[in-house]
C-alpha positions in Angstrom: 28.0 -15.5 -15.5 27.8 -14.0 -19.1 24.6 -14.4 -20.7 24.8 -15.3 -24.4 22.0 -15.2 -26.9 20.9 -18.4 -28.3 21.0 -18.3 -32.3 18.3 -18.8 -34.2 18.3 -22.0 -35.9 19.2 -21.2 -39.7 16.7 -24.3 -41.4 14.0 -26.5 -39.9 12.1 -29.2 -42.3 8.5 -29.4 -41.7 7.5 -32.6 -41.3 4.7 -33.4 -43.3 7.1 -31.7 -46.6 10.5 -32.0 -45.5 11.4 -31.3 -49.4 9.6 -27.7 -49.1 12.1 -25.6 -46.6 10.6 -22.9 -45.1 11.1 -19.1 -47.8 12.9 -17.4 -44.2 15.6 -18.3 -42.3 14.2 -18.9 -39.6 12.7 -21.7 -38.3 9.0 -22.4 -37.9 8.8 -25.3 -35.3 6.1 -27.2 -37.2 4.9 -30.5 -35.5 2.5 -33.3 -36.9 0.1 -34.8 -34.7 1.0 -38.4 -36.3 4.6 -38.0 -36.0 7.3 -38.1 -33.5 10.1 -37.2 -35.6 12.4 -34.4 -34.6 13.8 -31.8 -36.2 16.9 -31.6 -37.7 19.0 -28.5 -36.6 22.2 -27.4 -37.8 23.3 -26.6 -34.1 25.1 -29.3 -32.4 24.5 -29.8 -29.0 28.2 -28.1 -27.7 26.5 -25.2 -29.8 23.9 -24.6 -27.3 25.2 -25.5 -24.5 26.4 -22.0 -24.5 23.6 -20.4 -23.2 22.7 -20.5 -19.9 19.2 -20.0 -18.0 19.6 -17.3 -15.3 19.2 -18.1 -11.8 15.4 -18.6 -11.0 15.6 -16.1 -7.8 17.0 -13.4 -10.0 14.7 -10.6 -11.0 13.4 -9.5 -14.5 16.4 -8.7 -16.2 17.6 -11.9 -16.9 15.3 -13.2 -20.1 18.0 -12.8 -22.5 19.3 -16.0 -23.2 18.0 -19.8 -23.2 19.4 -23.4 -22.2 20.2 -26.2 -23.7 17.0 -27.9 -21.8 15.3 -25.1 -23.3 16.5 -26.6 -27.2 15.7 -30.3 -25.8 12.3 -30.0 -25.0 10.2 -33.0 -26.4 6.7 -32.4 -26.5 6.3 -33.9 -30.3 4.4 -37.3 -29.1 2.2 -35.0 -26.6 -0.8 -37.1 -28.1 0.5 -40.1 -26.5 0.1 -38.6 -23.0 -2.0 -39.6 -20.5 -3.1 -36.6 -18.6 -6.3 -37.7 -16.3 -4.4 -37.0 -12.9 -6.9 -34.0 -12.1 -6.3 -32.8 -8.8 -10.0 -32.9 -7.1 -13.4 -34.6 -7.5 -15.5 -33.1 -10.5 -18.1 -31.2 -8.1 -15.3 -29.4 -6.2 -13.4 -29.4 -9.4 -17.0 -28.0 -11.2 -17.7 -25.8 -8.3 -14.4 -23.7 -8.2 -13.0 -23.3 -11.4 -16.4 -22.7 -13.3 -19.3 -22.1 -11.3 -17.3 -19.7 -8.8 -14.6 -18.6 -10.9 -12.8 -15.2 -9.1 -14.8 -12.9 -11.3 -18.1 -14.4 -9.7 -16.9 -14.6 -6.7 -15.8 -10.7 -6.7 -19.8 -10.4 -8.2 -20.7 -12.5 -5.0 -19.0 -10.8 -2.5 -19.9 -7.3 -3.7 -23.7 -8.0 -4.6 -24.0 -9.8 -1.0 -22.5 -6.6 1.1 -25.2 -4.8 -1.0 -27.8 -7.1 -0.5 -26.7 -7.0 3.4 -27.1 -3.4 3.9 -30.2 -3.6 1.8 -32.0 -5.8 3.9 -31.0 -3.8 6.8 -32.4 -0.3 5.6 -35.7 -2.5 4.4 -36.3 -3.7 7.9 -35.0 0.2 9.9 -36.1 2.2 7.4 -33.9 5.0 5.4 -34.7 8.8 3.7 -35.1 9.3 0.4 -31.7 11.1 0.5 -29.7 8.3 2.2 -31.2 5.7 -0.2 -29.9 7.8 -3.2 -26.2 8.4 -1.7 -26.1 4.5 -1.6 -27.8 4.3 -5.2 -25.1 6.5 -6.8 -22.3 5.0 -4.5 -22.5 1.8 -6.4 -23.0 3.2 -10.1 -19.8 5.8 -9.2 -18.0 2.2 -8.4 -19.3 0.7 -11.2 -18.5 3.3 -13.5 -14.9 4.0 -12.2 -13.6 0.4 -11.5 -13.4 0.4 -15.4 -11.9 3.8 -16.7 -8.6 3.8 -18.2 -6.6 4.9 -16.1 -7.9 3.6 -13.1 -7.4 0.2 -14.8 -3.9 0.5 -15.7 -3.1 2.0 -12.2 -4.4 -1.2 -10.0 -2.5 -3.5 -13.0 0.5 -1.3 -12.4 0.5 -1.7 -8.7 -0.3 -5.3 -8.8 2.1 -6.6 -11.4 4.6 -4.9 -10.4 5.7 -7.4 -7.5 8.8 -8.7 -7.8 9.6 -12.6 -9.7 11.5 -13.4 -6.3 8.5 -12.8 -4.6 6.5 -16.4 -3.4 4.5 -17.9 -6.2 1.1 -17.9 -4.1 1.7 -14.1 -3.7 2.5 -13.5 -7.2 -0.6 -15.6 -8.6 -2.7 -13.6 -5.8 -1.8 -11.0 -7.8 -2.5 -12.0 -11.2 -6.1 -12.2 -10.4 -6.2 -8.3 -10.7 -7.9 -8.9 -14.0 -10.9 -10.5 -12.7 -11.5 -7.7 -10.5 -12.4 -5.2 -13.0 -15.6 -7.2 -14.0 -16.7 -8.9 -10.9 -16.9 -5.3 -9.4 -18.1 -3.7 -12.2 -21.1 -6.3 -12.3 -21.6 -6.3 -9.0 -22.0 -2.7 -7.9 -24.0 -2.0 -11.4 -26.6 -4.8 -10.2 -26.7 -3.7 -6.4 -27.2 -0.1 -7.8 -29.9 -1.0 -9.9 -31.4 -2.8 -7.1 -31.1 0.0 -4.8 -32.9 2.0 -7.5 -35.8 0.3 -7.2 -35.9 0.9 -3.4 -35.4 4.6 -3.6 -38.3 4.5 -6.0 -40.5 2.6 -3.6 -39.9 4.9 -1.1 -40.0 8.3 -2.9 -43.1 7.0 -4.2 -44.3 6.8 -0.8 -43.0 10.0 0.4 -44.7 11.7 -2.6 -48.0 9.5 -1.8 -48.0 11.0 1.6 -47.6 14.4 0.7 -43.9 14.7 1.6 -41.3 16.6 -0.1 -40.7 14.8 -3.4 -41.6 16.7 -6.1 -43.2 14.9 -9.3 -40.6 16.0 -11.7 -38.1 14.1 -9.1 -40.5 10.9 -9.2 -40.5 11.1 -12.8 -36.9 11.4 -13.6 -36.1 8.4 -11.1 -38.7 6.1 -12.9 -37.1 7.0 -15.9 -33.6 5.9 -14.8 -34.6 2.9 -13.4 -36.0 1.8 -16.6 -33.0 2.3 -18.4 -30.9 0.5 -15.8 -33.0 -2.6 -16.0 -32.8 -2.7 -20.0 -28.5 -2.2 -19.5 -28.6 -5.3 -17.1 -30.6 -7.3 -19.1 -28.5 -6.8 -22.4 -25.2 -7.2 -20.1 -26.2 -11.0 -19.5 -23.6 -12.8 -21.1 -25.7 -14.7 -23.3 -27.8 -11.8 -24.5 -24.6 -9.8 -25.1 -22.6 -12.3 -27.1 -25.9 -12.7 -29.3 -27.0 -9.2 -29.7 -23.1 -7.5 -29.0 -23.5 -5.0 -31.2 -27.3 -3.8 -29.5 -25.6 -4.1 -25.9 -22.9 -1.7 -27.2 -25.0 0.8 -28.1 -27.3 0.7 -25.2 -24.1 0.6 -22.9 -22.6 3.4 -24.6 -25.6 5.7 -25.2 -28.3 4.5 -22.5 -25.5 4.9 -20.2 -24.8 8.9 -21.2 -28.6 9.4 -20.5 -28.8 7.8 -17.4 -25.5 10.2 -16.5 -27.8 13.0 -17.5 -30.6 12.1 -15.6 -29.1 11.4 -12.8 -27.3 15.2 -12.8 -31.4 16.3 -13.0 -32.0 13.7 -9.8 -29.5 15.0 -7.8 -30.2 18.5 -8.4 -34.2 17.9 -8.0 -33.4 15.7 -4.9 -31.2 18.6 -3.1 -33.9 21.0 -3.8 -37.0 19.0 -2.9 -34.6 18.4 0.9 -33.1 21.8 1.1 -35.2 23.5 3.5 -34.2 26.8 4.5 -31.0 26.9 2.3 -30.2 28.1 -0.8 -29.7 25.1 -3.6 -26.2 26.0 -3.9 -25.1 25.5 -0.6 -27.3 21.8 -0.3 -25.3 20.6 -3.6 -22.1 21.7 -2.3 -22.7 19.7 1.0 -23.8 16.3 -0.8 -21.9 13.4 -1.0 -23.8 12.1 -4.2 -23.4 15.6 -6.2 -19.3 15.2 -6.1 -19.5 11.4 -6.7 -21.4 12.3 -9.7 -19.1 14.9 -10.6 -16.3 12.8 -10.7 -18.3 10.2 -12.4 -19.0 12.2 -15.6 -15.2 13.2 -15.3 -14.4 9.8 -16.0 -16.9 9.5 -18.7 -15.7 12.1 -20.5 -11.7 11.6 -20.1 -11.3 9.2 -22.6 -13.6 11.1 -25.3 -11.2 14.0 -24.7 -9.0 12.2 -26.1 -10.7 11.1 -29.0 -8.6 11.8 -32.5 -8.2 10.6 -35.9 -4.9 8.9 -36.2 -2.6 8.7 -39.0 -1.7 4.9 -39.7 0.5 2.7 -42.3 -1.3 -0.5 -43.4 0.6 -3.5 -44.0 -2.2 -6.0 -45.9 -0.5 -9.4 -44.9 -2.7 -11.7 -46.4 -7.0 -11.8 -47.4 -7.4 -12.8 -43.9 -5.3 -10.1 -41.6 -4.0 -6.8 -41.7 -1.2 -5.2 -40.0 -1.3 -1.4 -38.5 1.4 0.5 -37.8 0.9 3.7 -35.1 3.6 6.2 -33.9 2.0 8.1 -31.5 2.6 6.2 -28.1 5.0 3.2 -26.7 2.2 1.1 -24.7 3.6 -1.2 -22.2 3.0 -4.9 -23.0 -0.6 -6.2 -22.6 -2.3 -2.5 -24.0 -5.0 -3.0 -26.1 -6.0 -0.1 -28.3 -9.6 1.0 -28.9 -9.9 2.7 -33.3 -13.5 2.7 -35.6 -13.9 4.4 -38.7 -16.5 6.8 -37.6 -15.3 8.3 -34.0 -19.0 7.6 -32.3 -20.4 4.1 -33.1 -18.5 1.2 -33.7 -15.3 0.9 -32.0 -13.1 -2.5 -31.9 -10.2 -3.0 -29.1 -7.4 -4.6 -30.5 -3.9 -5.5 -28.9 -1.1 -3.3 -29.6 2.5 -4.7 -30.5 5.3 -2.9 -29.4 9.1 -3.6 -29.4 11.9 -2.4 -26.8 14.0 0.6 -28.8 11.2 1.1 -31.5 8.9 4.2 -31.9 5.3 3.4 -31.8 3.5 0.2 -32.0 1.6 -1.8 -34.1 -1.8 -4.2 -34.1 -3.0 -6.7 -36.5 -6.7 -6.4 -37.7 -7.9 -10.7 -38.6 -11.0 -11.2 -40.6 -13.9 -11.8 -37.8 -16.9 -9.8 -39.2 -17.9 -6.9 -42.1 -16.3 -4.3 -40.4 -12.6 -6.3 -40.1 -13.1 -7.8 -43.6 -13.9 -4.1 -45.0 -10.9 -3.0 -42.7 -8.4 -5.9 -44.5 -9.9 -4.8 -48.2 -9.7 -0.6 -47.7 -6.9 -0.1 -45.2 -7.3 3.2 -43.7 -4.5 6.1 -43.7 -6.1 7.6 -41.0 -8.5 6.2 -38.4 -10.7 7.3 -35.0 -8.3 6.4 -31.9 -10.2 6.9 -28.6 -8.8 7.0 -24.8 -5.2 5.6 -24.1 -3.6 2.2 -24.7 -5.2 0.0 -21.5 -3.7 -3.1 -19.9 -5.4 -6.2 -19.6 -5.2 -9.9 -19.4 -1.9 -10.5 -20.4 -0.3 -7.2 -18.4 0.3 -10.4 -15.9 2.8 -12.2 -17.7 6.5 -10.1 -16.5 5.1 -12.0 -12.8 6.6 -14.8 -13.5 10.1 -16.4 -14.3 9.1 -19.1 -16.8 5.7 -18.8 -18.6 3.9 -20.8 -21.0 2.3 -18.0 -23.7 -0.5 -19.8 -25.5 -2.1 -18.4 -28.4 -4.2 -18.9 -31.4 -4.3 -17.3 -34.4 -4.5 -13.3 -34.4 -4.1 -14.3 -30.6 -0.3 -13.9 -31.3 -0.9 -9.8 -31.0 -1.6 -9.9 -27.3 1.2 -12.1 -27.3 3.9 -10.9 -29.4 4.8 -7.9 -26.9 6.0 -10.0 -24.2 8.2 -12.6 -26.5 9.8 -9.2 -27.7 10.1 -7.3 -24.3 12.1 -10.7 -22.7 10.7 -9.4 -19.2 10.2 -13.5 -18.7 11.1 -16.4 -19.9 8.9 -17.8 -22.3 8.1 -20.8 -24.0 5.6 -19.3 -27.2 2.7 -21.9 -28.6 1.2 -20.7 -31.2 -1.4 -22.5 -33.5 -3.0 -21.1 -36.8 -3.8 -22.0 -40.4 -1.4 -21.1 -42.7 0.7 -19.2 -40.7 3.1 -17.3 -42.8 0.7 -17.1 -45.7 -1.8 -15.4 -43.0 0.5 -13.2 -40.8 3.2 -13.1 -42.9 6.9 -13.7 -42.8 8.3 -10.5 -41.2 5.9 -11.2 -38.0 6.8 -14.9 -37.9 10.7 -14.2 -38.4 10.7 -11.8 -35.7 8.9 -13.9 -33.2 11.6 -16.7 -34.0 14.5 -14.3 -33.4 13.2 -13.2 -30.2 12.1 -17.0 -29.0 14.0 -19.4 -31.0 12.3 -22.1 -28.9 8.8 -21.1 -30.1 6.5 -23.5 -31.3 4.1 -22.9 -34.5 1.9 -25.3 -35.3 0.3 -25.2 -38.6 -3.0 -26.6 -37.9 -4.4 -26.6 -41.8 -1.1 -29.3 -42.2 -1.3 -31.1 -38.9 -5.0 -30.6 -38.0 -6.3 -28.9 -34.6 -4.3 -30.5 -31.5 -5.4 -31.3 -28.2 -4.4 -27.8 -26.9 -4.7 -29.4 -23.3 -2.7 -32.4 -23.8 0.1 -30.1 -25.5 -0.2 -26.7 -22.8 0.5 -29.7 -20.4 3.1 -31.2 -22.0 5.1 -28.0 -22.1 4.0 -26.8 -19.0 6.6 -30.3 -17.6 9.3 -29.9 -19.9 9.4 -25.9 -19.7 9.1 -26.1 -15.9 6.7 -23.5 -16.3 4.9 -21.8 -13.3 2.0 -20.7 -14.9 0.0 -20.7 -18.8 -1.1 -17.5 -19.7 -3.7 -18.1 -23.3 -5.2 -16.2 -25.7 -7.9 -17.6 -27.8 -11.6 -17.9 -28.6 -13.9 -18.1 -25.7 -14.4 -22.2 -25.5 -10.8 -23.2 -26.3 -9.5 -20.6 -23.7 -11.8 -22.1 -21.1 -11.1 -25.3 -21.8 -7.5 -24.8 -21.4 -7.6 -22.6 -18.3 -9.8 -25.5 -16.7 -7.7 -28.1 -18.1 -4.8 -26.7 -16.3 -6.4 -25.2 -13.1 -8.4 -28.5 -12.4 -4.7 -30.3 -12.7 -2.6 -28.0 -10.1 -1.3 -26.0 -13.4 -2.0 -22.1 -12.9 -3.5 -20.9 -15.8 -5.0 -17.7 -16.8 -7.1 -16.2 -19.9 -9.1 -13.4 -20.8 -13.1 -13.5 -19.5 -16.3 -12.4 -21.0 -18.4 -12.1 -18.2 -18.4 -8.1 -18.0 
């Protein structure tokens, strides 16, 4: 059957002005939480009943037009909804959607194989050299499991399963994000606690007159230190109080440790060697070519590093939109730009469109450095590393999709509605939202999804996101709610919908 677009409705009334029409054609679907009236379209119902939804087995070419069920959802009373049918008793409930979320669990089951071995070589006994294989073993995972390419590789791979494929496959799948930081955690702690081993026992072995050299016991002290002061500025609370601090002892603890460690390993080989030559005892260790290709991966990204030429579009005192022509990022990228090429760097999603050069990312007011960003945009700024997938690089997995976002959320967002690769049903909340984001963004997003939903909250006050996700989640048939939004409201949500049989996925902070 012939798919046929859906027009785009050419007026909608707000409902709490319906004497103010909106400046665009377009229309912003606008709701009131104290109203149930509908809108008023100029599309009669023989209209829509032109389009036609595409058969559910059918793969991901078939997002280009919408049904009339798709026009007739009702989701305006949502407030009225009683939605206390949670699937499990609150412990369980507690238990697996909070406490052991996936990215603990992947922490868990990484930090407990450690731990495993490590109580096994405590009780036989290991060298000095076997304990520092293992040490860098787990920082070489650490340290990999999050470079660039690496990244968008395993998100390739995994989202690139089929939408005929069996939902429990396909949302086996989707939990590729998690495993980024629940690996990345858990080798970086089992490493660090390996450390401390090796040091107890090279301690010994230089106590006892064995082959460590003091230089050697030096430089591992030293490392260990720096370890323990990266762990303790990665615990989540620490780091979303002090982010800034833990960036900087991330970015430039972490380049010393690298350094040191290239000393440890060459000390290490030549304290063991023996007989050979130094040469020929780095060429045969394991640990020297993991830390090889560790610093490799380091360094990748910085070769990359360049100053950008960028068009600013100010939209409004709050946000500002950049405009880049250098790549085509797939949906999902995120971009990583500062002002000065070494210090500060902010990741920000990238907005690309099908048939268009280059891509764009909007910049909202969060902080000094976005508010001097929105008052002096730049001509040229620091780019570092390629475009890198996350979070929402899951959303072509499914047919039908509930997209939740709020505020400059829509970024992350806006690639998908564009690229059609599902079907969608957009939510998108914000104050002011044409006066903030302007009209060209909003416009476009209502050509690509007529259906969408924008909710002014500064005219209808903040919703109940879960009470409305849920309600469209039944009348969209969704299979799954992908959100992007603040830490609490995104965890609300994603519980909300998890702890009710609803799949439901958002970004984490964990890592």
């Amino acid at each position: 059957m012939d798919q046929v677009s859906p027009q785009v409705p050419s007026a909608a009334l707000s409902l709490l002005d319906e004497k103010e029409k909106l400046a665009k054609p377009a229309a912003v679907h606008v709701i009131s939480a104290k109203s149930s009236t509908t809108f008023e379209l100029e599309h009669t119902v023989e209209e829509l009943s032109s389009s036609t939804l595409p058969d559910s087995n059918s793969s991901r070419d078939h997002t280009s037009s919408l049904s009339l069920d798709e026009k007739a959802i009702s989701w305006e009373d949502f407030h009225n909804d009683n939605y206390s049918n949670k699937k499990q008793n609150r412990v369980i409930r507690n238990l697996r959607f909070q406490l052991l979320n996936v990215y603990r669990r992947l922490f868990t089951v990484a930090f407990i194989a450690n731990m495993a071995i490590f109580i096994a070589f405590c009780v036989r006994g290991a060298s000095v050299p076997k304990l520092a294989e293992i040490t860098v073993s787990n920082i070489f995972v650490a340290v990999l499991i999050r470079q660039e390419y690496v990244v968008n590789a395993i998100f390739a791979i995994a989202c690139s399963g089929p939408q005929s494929w069996p939902l429990w496959i396909r949302l086996k799948l989707c939990r590729v994000y998690s495993l980024f930081g629940g690996i990345h955690s858990g080798t970086a702690a089992s490493g660090t606690i390996w450390l401390i081993l090796f040091c107890g026992q090279a301690t010994r072995n230089f106590v006892d007159g064995g082959a460590i050299s003091v230089h050697t016991l030096g430089v591992s002290y030293a490392i260990l230190l720096l370890l323990l002061l990266m762990v303790v500025f990665a615990y989540p609370a620490l780091r979303s109080k002090r982010h800034d601090t833990f960036e900087y002892i991330h970015r430039f603890m972490g380049w010393t440790v690298v350094g040191l460690v290239w000393s440890q390993v060459v000390l290490l080989n030549n304290d063991f060697k023996g007989h050979l030559s130094l040469a020929h005892a780095l060429r045969n260790d394991p640990t020297f070519w993991l830390v090889v290709v560790l610093t490799g991966s380091i360094i990748l990204p910085w070769l990359k590093l360049r100053k950008e030429p960028v068009r600013s579009e100010v939209l409004s005192k709050h946000a500002v939109r950049l405009y880049f022509d250098y790549d085509e990022p797939v949906p999902g990228s995120f971009i990583r730009i500062s002002n000065d090429g070494l210090f500060e760097y902010h990741s920000f999603a990238t907005i690309s469109v099908p048939g268009t050069k280059g891509f764009s990312a909007i910049v909202s007011r969060a902080g000094d450095w976005t508010s001097e960003m929105i008052a002096s945009p730049p001509s040229r700024i620091w780019v570092r590393g390629i475009p890198t997938t996350g979070v929402m690089r899951i959303v072509p997995l499914f047919r039908r999709v509930v997209v939740v976002a709020t505020g400059s959320g829509i970024g992350p967002c806006a690639p998908h509605v564009f690229a059609k690769l599902s079907t969608i049903q957009l939510l998108w909340t914000a104050p002011n939202v044409r006066e903030t984001f302007g009209d060209k963004l909003v416009d476009d997003i209502l050509e690509a999804s007529p259906t969408a939903v924008i909710y002014d909250t500064r005219k209808s006050g903040k919703p109940d996101m879960v009470k409305l996700v849920a309600r469209l989640v039944k009348e969209f048939d969704a299979e799954a709610v992908c959100i992007i939004s603040n830490t609490p409201l995104t965890k609300k949500v994603v519980y909300g919908m998890m702890s009710r049989g609803i799949p439901a996925f958002g970004a984490i902070w964990d890592s």
